[in-house]
N, C-alpha and C positions, 0 to 999 in steps of 0.2 A: 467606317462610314464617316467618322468627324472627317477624319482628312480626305475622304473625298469634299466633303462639304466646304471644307475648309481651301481648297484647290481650288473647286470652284467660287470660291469669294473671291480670290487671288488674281484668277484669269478675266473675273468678271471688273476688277479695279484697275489692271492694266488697260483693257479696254477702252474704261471709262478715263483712264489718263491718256493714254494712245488718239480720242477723239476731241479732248481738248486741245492736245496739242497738235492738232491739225485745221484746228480754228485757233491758233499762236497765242496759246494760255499757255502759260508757263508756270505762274505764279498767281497765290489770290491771299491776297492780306498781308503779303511777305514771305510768306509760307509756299514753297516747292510743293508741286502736287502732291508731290510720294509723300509730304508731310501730313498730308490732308485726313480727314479720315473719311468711309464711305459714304455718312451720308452727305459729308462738306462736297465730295466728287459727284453725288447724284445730283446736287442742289445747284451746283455750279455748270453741270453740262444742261440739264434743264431748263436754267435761266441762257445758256446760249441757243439752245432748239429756241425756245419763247421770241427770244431776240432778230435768230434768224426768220421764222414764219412772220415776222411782224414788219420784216423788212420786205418781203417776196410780197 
């Protein structure tokens, strides 16, 4: 069961790298996403939603 758990934290980080870099994040503080840890990729894709809805 860990590793299923653990799998999916895996697939759910890819994701969450996969859709910043589709709004052309690359990088945040100098730090490569895959450097990042979960909650730096939640906080950062969060503040791009926030950014986008405030644009629209």
């Amino acid at each position: 069961m860990a590793h299923s758990i653990q799998r999916k934290s895996n697939e759910y980080r890819e994701q969450l790298i996969d859709q910043l870099i589709s709004h052309r994040i690359y990088k945040k503080n100098g730090k490569h996403l895959f450097q990042l840890t979960l909650e730096e990729l939640e906080q950062e894709y969060e503040r791009v939603l926030s950014t986008q809805m405030r644009c629209s």
